[in-house]
N, C-alpha and C positions, 0 to 999 in steps of 0.2 A: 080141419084144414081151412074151409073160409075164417075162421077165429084168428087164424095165423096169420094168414094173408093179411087179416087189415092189420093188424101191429106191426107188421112189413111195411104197408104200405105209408103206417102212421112217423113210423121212425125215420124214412124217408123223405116225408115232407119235414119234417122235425129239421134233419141232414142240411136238406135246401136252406129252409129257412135261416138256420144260422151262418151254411155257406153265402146267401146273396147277403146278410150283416155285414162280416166282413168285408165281402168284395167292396160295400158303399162306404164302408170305412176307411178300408185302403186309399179310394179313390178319390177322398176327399180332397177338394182343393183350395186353399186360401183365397179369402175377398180380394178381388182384384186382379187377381191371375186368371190366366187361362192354361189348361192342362196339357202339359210338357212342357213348362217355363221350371227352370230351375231356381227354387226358394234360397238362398245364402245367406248366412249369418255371419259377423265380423265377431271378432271377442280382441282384447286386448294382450298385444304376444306376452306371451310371458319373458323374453329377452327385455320388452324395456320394464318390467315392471322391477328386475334385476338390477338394471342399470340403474335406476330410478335410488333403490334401498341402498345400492352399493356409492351414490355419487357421493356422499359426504365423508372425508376423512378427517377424522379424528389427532391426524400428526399437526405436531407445531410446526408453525410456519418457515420456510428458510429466511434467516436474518444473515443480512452481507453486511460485511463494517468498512469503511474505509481503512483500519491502523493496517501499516502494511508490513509485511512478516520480514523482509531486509530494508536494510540501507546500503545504500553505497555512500563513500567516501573517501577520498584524495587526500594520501600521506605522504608526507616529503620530509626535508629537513634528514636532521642525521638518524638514518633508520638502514636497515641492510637493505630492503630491494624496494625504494620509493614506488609509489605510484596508485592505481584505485583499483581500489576492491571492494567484497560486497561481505556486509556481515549484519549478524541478527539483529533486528532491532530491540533496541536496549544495552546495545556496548556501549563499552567505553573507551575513552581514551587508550587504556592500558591493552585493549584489547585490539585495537589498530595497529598499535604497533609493534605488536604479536604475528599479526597476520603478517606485517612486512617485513618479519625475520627478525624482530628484537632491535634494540636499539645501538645505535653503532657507539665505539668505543669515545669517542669526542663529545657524545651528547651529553647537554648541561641541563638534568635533569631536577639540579636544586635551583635552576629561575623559579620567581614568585611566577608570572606566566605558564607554567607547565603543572597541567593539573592532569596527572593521570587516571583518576576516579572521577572525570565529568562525565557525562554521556553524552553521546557524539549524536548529531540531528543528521536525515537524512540529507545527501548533496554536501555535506561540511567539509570542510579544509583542515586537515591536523597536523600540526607543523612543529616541527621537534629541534629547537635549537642546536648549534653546536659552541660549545666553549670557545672565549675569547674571539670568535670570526664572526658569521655571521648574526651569533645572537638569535633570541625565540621570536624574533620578528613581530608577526601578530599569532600566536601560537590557537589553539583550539578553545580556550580559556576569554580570548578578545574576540572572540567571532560573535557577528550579531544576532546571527541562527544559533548561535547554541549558550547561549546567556539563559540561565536561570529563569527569570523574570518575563524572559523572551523578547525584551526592549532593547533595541540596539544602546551599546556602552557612549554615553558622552566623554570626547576625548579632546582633550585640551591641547593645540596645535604647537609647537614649539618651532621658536623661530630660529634656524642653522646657522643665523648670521650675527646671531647675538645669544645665546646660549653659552653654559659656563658646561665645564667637566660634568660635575653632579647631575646640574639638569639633563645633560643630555643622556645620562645614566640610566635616568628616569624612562625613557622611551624602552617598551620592551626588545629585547636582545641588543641592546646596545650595554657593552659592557667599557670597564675603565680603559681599556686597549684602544676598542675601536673612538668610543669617546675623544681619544687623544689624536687618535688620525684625522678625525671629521676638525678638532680644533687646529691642527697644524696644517691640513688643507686650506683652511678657511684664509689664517693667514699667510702661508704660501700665497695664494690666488687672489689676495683682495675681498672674499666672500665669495659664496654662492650667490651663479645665478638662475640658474635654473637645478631640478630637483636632477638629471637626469647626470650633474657631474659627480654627485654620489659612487656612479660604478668606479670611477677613476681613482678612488680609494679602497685598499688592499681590503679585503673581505665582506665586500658589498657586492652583492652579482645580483641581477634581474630579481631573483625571485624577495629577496632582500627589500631592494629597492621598493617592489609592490609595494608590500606589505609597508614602508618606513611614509607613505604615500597618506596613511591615514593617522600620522603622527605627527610629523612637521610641516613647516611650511616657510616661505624665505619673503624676505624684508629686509630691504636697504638698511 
């Protein structure tokens, strides 16, 4: 029994000793604190380190162009329902006047002036002659926006007070008829004096007239 007793009592201290270990272990406290301060650590969230991998895209970039997907353009002249409309860009001629119901039954579609395969620029004026009257004026063919080259047409001014049959032929939509009006006015009335006595001969109206604005010109 005493033999027992001390390996009791040995295991015991044995118990102790490694229980007060621990306890100084536990209770250890970092350089600089003092015991019941809360130690914290930060680490880096893992939300940006996501954000971080995921910021760069790999898509091409968005390119804007200026060309712009219509135009509008102002058609007149002899067509079924004059006036403006909006069409894709890259029509043509042929294609204005499609939009405005086809071409009316008086239109003089063999003037050298009237070119139905141009392509019409945005904002243009497409102007559709009518036989013997009005004439292809300055038709979509003379316009300065929509010239080929893109250079306004040099146009040689004729003078109403001295011009012959022929030449005045020469001016777009003036044909042999009206030609003959403009010369038996002239002598009727002693000559033109101003541009604006044009309407007072039979198939010249306003819109006529504009357009005759960048073709003649009057001299005593």
């Amino acid at each position: 029994m005493p033999q027992r007793s001390g390996r009791i009592i040995w295991l015991l201290v044995a118990l102790l000793a490694l229980g007060g270990g621990s306890i100084l272990i536990g209770m250890h406290v970092p350089s600089g604190t003092t015991p019941g301060t809360l130690v914290a650590t930060t680490a880096t969230p893992v939300t940006s380190v996501l954000l971080r991998a995921t910021s760069t895209s790999t898509e091409p970039p968005l390119v804007l162009t200026d060309t712009p997907d219509s135009i509008v353009v102002y058609v007149v002249g002899a067509v079924q329902r004059p006036g403006v409309y909006e069409l894709p860009a890259g029509a043509r001629v042929a294609d204005a006047v499609q939009v405005a119901g086809g071409l009316a039954p008086d239109a003089d579609t063999e003037s050298v002036a009237v070119n139905l395969a141009l392509y019409i620029a945005d904002e243009a004026r497409v102007y559709i002659p009518r036989r013997g009257t009005s004439g292809s004026a300055v038709p979509a063919t003379n316009m300065p926006e929509m010239l080929p080259t893109g250079a306004p047409e040099q146009v040689t001014l004729i003078n109403l007070n001295t011009a012959g049959i022929n030449e005045l032929q020469t001016i777009p939509g003036i044909g042999p008829e009206l030609a003959q009006r403009i010369i038996a006015y002239r002598e009727q009335k002693g000559g033109f004096r101003t541009l604006e006595e044009l309407l007072e001969i039979r198939g010249i109206g306003n819109t006529t007239l504009e357009n005759l604005r960048t073709h003649v010109q009057i001299h005593e």
